[in-house]
N, C-alpha and C positions, 0 to 999 in steps of 0.2 A: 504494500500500500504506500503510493507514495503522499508524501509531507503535505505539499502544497493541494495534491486533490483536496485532501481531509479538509486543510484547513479553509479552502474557497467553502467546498460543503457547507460549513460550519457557518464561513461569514454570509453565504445565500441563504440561509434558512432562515434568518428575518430581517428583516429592515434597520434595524437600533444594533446590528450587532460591533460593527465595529465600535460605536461609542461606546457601548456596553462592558466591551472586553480591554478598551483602553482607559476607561475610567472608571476604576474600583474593582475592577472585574478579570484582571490581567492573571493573579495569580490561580483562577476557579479555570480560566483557560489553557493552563498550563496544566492542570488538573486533568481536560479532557484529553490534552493530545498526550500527557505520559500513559492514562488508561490504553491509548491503542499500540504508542510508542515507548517500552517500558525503559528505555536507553535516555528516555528526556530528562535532561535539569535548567532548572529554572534560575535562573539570570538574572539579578537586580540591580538597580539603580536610584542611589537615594537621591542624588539627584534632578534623576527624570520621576522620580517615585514608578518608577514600573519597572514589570517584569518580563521578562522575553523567554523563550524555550531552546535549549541548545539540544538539538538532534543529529547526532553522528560531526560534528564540529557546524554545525551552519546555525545559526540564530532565526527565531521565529517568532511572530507574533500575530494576533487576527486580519493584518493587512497583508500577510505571505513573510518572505524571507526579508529579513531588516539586518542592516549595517549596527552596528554599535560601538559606544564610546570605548573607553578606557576603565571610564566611572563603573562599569559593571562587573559584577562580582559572582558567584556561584553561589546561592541563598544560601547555602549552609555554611557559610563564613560568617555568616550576622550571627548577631547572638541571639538566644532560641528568642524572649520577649518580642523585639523587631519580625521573625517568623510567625510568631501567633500572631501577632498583629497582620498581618501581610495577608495570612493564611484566611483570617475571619473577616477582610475588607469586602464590602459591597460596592455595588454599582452604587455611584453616591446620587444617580438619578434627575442630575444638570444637564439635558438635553439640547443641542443649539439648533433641533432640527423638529419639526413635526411630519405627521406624514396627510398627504395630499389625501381627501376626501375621494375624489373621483377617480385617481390611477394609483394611489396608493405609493406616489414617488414622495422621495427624504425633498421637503422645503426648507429651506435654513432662514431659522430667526434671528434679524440681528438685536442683538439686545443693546 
Protein backbone atom coordinates (compact mmCIF):
# COMPACT_ATOMS: atom_id res chain seq x y z
CA UNK A 1 0.00 0.00 0.00
CA UNK A 2 1.54 2.93 -0.87
CA UNK A 3 1.92 6.33 1.58
CA UNK A 4 0.53 9.00 -0.40
CA UNK A 5 -2.66 6.80 -1.82
CA UNK A 6 -3.69 6.24 1.89
CA UNK A 7 -3.02 9.51 2.69
CA UNK A 8 -5.02 11.53 -0.40
CA UNK A 9 -7.97 8.73 0.62
CA UNK A 10 -7.93 10.14 3.92
CA UNK A 11 -7.60 13.88 2.96
CA UNK A 12 -10.84 13.18 0.09
CA UNK A 13 -13.02 11.65 2.43
CA UNK A 14 -14.24 15.04 3.76
CA UNK A 15 -14.03 18.41 3.20
CA UNK A 16 -12.42 20.18 6.69
CA UNK A 17 -9.97 17.44 6.59
CA UNK A 18 -6.88 19.15 5.94
CA UNK A 19 -7.60 21.88 8.45
CA UNK A 20 -8.65 19.26 10.70
CA UNK A 21 -5.46 17.35 10.72
CA UNK A 22 -3.24 20.54 10.73
CA UNK A 23 -4.86 22.01 13.48
CA UNK A 24 -5.11 20.05 16.70
CA UNK A 25 -5.47 17.17 14.93
CA UNK A 26 -1.86 16.24 13.42
CA UNK A 27 -0.99 13.83 16.03
CA UNK A 28 -4.68 11.55 15.91
CA UNK A 29 -3.38 11.59 12.03
CA UNK A 30 -0.37 10.05 12.70
CA UNK A 31 -2.28 7.69 14.66
CA UNK A 32 -4.16 6.52 11.47
CA UNK A 33 -1.38 6.09 9.02
CA UNK A 34 1.01 4.06 11.99
CA UNK A 35 -2.31 1.66 12.38
CA UNK A 36 -1.77 0.79 8.47
CA UNK A 37 2.04 1.67 8.56
CA UNK A 38 3.57 0.19 11.62
CA UNK A 39 7.28 1.52 10.77
CA UNK A 40 5.79 5.35 11.23
CA UNK A 41 7.17 7.86 13.83
CA UNK A 42 5.91 10.96 14.51
CA UNK A 43 7.97 14.10 14.17
CA UNK A 44 7.50 17.22 16.18
CA UNK A 45 7.84 20.78 16.08
CA UNK A 46 7.58 23.07 18.82
CA UNK A 47 7.96 25.60 16.85
CA UNK A 48 5.43 24.91 14.18
CA UNK A 49 3.42 23.06 17.10
CA UNK A 50 2.88 20.17 14.61
CA UNK A 51 3.56 16.87 13.98
CA UNK A 52 4.57 15.11 10.72
CA UNK A 53 4.83 11.10 10.12
CA UNK A 54 8.25 9.67 9.10
CA UNK A 55 7.61 6.53 6.83
CA UNK A 56 10.73 4.46 5.65
CA UNK A 57 12.82 8.17 5.94
CA UNK A 58 10.34 10.47 3.86
CA UNK A 59 8.12 12.81 6.00
CA UNK A 60 4.26 13.13 5.99
CA UNK A 61 1.43 14.83 6.65
CA UNK A 62 -2.51 15.28 5.56
CA UNK A 63 -1.27 17.59 2.56
CA UNK A 64 1.13 14.39 1.10
CA UNK A 65 5.00 14.25 1.45
CA UNK A 66 6.23 17.64 3.26
CA UNK A 67 9.91 19.11 3.52
CA UNK A 68 10.80 19.99 7.07
CA UNK A 69 12.99 22.05 9.33
CA UNK A 70 15.75 21.30 11.53
CA UNK A 71 13.23 22.27 14.48
CA UNK A 72 11.92 18.72 14.27
CA UNK A 73 12.47 16.08 16.44
CA UNK A 74 11.21 12.28 16.98
CA UNK A 75 8.40 12.65 19.62
CA UNK A 76 9.99 10.47 21.89
CA UNK A 77 12.69 12.97 22.76
CA UNK A 78 10.19 15.21 24.53
CA UNK A 79 9.44 14.47 27.67
CA UNK A 80 6.42 12.07 28.37
CA UNK A 81 4.04 15.58 29.94
CA UNK A 82 4.60 17.46 26.34
CA UNK A 83 3.45 13.74 24.63
CA UNK A 84 0.39 13.54 26.65
CA UNK A 85 -0.40 16.75 25.85
CA UNK A 86 0.33 16.34 22.14
CA UNK A 87 -1.21 12.82 22.20
CA UNK A 88 -4.84 14.27 23.90
CA UNK A 89 -4.91 17.62 21.51
CA UNK A 90 -8.05 18.34 19.48
CA UNK A 91 -9.04 19.84 16.54
CA UNK A 92 -9.37 23.26 18.22
CA UNK A 93 -12.35 23.92 15.71
CA UNK A 94 -11.11 27.68 14.03
CA UNK A 95 -12.25 27.16 10.60
CA UNK A 96 -11.33 29.95 7.85
CA UNK A 97 -13.58 28.03 5.48
CA UNK A 98 -17.35 27.16 5.22
CA UNK A 99 -18.77 24.96 2.88
CA UNK A 100 -20.99 26.14 -0.19
CA UNK A 101 -24.79 25.31 0.28
CA UNK A 102 -25.35 24.29 -3.38
CA UNK A 103 -21.82 22.25 -4.49
CA UNK A 104 -20.64 21.66 -1.21
CA UNK A 105 -17.05 23.50 -2.21
CA UNK A 106 -14.51 24.81 0.90
CA UNK A 107 -15.54 29.06 0.68
CA UNK A 108 -12.96 30.97 2.64
CA UNK A 109 -13.81 33.46 5.21
CA UNK A 110 -11.85 36.33 5.66
CA UNK A 111 -12.06 37.34 9.00
Amino acid sequence: MKVLNVITAIRNSFLWSEQVYTRGSCYKFYEILLSIFPQAVAWYSEKADHIVTCIDGVMYDITGHVTVGEDYRPLEEYMPEIIIAISNAKFNGHLDYIECPNCGDAIHIKK
